[in-house]
BAFI-603071 format. One line per 2 residues: number of its first residue (from 1); for each residue x, y, z of C-alpha. Coordinates in steps of 0.25 Angstrom, whole numbers. Each point is the difference from the previous one (the first is absolute). Example, Ala and Ser with C-alpha at 12.3 -4.5 7.8 and 13.67 -1.06 7.14 Angstrom:
1 = 49:-18:31 ~ 6:14:-2
//
This chain:
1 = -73:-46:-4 ~ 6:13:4
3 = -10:12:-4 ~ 11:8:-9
5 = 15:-4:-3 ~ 10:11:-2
7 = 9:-3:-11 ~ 11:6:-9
9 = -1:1:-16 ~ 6:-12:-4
11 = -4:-9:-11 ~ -6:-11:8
13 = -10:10:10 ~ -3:7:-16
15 = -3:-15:-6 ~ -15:-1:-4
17 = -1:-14:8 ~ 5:9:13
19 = -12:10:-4 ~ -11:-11:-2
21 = 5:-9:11 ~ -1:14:9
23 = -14:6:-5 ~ -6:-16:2
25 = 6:1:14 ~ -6:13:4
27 = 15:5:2 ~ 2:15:-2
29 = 14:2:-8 ~ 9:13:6
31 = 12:1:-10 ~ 11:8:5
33 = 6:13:-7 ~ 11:-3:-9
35 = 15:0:7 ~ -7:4:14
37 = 2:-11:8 ~ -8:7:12
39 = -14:-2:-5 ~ 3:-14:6
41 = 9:4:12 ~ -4:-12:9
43 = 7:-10:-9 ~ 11:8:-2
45 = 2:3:15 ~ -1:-14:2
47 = 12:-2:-11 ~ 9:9:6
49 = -2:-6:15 ~ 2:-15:-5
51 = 13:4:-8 ~ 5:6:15
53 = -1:-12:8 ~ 2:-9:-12
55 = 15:7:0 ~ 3:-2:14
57 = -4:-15:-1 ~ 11:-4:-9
59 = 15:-1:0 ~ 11:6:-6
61 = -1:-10:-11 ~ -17:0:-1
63 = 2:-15:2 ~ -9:-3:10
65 = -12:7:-3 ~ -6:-11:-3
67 = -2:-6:14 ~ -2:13:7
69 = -12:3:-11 ~ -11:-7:8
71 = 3:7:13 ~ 1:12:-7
73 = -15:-2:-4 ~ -3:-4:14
75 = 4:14:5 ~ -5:5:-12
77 = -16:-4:1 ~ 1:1:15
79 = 1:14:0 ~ -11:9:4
81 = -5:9:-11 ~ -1:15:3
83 = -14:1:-8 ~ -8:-13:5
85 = 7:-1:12 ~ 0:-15:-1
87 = 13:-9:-5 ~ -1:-7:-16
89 = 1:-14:7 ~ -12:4:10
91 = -7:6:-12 ~ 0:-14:-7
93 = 0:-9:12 ~ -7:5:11
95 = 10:0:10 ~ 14:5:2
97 = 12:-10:-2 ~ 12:-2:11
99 = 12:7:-1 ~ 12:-8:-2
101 = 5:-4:12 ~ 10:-11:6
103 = -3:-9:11 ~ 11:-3:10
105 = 4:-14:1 ~ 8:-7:11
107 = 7:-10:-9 ~ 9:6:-9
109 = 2:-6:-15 ~ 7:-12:-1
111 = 2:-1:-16 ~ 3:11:-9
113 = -13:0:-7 ~ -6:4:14
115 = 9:13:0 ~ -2:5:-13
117 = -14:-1:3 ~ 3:7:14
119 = 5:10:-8 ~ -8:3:-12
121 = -12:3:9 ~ 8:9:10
123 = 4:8:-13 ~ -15:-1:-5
125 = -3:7:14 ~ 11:10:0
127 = -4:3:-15 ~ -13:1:3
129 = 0:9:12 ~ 10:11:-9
131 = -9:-1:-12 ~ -13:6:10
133 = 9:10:4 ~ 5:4:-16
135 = -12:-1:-4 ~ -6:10:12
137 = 13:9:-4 ~ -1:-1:-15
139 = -15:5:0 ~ 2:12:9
141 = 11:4:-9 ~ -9:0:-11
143 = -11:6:5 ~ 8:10:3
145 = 8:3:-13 ~ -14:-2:-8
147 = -5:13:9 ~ 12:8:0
149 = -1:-1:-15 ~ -16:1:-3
151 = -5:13:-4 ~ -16:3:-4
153 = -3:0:-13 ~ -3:12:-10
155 = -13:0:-3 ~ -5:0:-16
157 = -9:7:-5 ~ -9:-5:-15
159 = 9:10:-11 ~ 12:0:7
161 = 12:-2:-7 ~ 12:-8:5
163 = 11:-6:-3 ~ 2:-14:1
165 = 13:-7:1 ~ 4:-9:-9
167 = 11:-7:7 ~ -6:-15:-1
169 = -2:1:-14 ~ 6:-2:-13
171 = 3:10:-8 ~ 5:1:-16
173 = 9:11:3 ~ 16:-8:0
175 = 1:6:15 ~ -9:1:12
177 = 6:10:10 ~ -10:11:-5
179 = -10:-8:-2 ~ -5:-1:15
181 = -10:14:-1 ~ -9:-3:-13
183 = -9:9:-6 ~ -11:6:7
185 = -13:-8:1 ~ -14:4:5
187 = -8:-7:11 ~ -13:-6:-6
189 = -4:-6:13 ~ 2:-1:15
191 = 0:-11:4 ~ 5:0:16
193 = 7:9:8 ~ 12:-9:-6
195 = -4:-3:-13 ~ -3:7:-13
197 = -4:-3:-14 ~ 8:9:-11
199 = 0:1:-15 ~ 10:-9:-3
201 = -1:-8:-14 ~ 5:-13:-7
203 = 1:-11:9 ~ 3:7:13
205 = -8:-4:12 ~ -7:15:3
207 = 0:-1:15 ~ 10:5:8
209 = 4:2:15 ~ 1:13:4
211 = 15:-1:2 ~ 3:-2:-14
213 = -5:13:-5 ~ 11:9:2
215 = -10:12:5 ~ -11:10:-6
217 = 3:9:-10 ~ -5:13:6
219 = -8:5:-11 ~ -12:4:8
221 = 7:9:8 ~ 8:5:-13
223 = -15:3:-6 ~ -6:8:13
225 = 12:10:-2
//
């Protein structure tokens, strides 16, 4: 069993059976932040690089994915990982599979199932070989978007006032185009450099990541001068 299993806030990580059958584990919980998909970025980064080769696998029509889909998982799970520098399938196995590869043969295929054998696993090769180099290509890009963009992270303080944005939740006014900066709320807690508690009521979650507080309310500096 895994020491701790990040998750987000849906119903079934919240349940109590998930709860007691964690506890009676010895499995630590790590809830994400609400509508900060981030806090669990490994999944995600995963996500986005299966979507990239599972795109280049199929055809026009996207009928054909079906056939492609285990050497997609192939190449997949026999990728080296950047953190543990060992591939999925060695991980779990203990040694590394072959890559797809086709054997020269001297006689060539006397009946048309023979050929359309020939062929799928010349296209399985093909496929194979461009899906290593997608993949390679797909998570530079990333990593280099995901830096271009990342910025650090203002720093809280217990008292500060900020505003939170409300933009992924409800509101009972009839339109929401103003409702994105809500009133101010106090930090009651720091939690991490990321995260902070504020004094939010009702049935709002209270923590936040750092990102949805729209900035501190300079009344500190107000009150010096």
């Amino acid at each position: 069993m895994p020491r701790s299993i990040v998750s987000d806030r849906g119903s079934n990580w919240l349940s109590r059976f998930w709860k007691r059958f964690c506890r009676l584990a010895g499995v630590t919980q790590k809830l994400s932040t609400a509508y900060h998909p981030q806090t669990d970025g490994g999944p995600e980064r995963m996500n986005q690089e299966i979507e990239a080769y599972l795109r280049a696998y199929v055809s026009y029509v996207q009928d054909d994915w079906g056939e492609l889909l285990p050497a997609a998982q192939l190449a997949l799970n026999n990728r080296e990982s950047a953190a543990t520098k060992i591939s999925p399938f060695f991980a779990e196995h203990g040694y590394h599979v072959d890559p797809i590869s086709v054997e020269e043969s001297e006689e060539p295929p006397r009946h048309r199932e023979e050929s359309r054998a020939d062929s799928l696993l010349s296209r399985l090769q093909e496929v194979n070989e461009y899906m290593q180099a997608v993949m390679a290509s797909s998570q530079q890009q990333q990593e280099e978007a995901a830096n271009a963009k990342r910025q650090p992270a203002e720093r809280f303080e217990v008292g500060d006032k900020v505003w939170l944005s409300m933009a992924n939740y409800r509101s009972p006014r009839p339109c929401k185009k103003l409702d994105w900066l809500h009133h101010k709320y106090t930090v009651t807690k720091v939690i991490s450099s990321h995260v902070v508690e504020l004094d939010v009521r009702g049935s709002i979650y209270p923590r936040f990541h750092v990102d949805l507080c729209g900035g501190r309310i300079k009344i500190r500096l107000l009150a010096k001068r």
